[in-house]
C-alpha positions as CSV (number, residue, x, y, z in Angstrom):
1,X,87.7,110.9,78.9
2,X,86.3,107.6,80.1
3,X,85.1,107.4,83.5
4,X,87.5,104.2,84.7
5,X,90.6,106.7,83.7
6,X,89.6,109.2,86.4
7,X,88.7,106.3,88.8
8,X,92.2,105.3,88.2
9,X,93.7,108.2,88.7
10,X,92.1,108.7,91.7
11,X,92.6,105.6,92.9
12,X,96.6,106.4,93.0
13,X,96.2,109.4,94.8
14,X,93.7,107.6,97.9
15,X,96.0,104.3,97.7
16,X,99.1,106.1,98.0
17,X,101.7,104.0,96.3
18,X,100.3,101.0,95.8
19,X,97.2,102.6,93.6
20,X,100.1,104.5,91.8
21,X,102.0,101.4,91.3
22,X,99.2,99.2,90.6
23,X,98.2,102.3,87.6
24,X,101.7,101.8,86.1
25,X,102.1,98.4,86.1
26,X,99.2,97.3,84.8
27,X,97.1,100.6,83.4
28,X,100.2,102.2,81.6
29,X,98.8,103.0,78.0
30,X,95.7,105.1,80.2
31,X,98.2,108.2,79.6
32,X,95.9,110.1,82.2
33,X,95.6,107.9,85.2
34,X,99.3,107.2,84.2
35,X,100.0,111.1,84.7
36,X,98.4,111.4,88.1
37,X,100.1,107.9,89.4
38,X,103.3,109.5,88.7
39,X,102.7,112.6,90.4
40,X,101.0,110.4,93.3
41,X,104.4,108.4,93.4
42,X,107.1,111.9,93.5
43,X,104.4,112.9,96.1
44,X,105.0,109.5,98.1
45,X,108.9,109.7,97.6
46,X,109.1,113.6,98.7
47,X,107.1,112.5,101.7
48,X,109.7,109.5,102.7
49,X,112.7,110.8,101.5
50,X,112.1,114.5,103.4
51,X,112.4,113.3,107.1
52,X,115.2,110.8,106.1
53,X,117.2,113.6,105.0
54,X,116.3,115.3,107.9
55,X,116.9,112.7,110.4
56,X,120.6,111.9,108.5
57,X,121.3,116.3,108.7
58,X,120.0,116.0,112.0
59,X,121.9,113.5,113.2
60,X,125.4,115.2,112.1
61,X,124.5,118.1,113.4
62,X,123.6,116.7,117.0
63,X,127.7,116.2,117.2
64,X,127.8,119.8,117.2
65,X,127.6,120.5,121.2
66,X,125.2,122.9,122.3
67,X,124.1,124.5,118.5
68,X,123.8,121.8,116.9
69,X,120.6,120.1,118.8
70,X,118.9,123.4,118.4
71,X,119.4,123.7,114.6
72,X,118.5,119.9,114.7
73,X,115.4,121.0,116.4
74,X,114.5,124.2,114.3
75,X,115.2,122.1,110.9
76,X,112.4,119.7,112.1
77,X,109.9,123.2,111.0
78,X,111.2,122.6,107.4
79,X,109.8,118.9,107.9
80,X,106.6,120.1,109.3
81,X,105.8,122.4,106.5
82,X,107.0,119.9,103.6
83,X,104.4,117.6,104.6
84,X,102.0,121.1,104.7
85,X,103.3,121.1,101.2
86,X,102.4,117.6,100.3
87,X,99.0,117.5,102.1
88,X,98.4,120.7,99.6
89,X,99.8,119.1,96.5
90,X,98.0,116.3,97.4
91,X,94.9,117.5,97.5
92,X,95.3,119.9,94.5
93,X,96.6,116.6,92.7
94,X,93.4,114.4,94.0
95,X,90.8,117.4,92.8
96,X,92.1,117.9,89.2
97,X,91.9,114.0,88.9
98,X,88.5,114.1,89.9
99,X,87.8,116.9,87.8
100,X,89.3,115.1,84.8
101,X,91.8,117.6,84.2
102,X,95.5,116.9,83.9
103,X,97.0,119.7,85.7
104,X,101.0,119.2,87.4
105,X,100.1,119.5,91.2
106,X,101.7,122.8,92.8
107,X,105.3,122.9,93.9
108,X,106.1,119.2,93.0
109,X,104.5,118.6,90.1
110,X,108.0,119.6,87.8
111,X,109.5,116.7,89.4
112,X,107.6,114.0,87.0
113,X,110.3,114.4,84.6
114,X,112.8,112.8,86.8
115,X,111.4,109.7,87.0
116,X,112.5,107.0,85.6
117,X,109.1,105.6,84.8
C-alpha cells in the first residue's frame, strides 16, 4: 500500500464530494482510494437525499389536518438519526482509510454496488 493511496482516500472522506470526485476522476486505477471515494460519495448522497425525502413525505402529510403535522414532526427523528448514522459511517469509513484497510463502512457500505461509477 503506498502512502498517497491512503492520503487519497482520506482525502474523499474530509473533502466530502469533491475529494471523492476528484479520486474518481482523476485517481481511478488507485482501486483503494477509489473504494473509499465511492463509499464517501453513497455517504454524501444518503446525507442529501434523506431530508429531501423527508421534506417531500413531510410535505404530503402536512395536508393531513391535525395528524399529519405531528407525524411530519415525529418523522423528522428518523432524519435526526440518519445523519447519527452517517456521522458513524463516516467516521468508521475515515479510520479504516487511515488505517489502510479496505473495510465497507457500517450500515451503508452495501450500497457501493449501486453506483453507477
Amino acid at each position: 500500500m503506498q502512502n498517497s493511496s491512503r492520503i487519497l482516500a482520506i482525502l474523499s472522506y474530509l473533502l466530502v464530494f469533491v475529494g471523492a470526485l476528484f479520486v474518481l476522476l482523476f485517481n481511478r486505477e488507485d482501486e483503494f482510494a477509489a473504494f473509499h471515494a465511492r463509499q464517501a460519495l453513497v455517504l454524501f448522497f444518503t446525507a442529501l437525499l434523506g431530508p429531501l425525502v423527508w421534506a417531500v413525505v413531510g410535505w404530503v402529510l402536512l395536508w393531513i389536518p391535525t395528524v399529519g403535522a405531528v407525524v411530519a414532526f415525529a418523522l423528522f427523528a428518523l432524519v435526526i438519526s440518519l445523519f447519527l448514522a452517517i456521522l458513524y459511517a463516516w467516521i468508521a469509513g475515515l479510520v479504516s482509510a487511515a488505517r489502510a484497510e479496505q473495510r465497507r463502512v457500517p450500515m451503508f457500505g452495501e450500497l457501493v454496488r449501486y453506483l453507477p461509477l
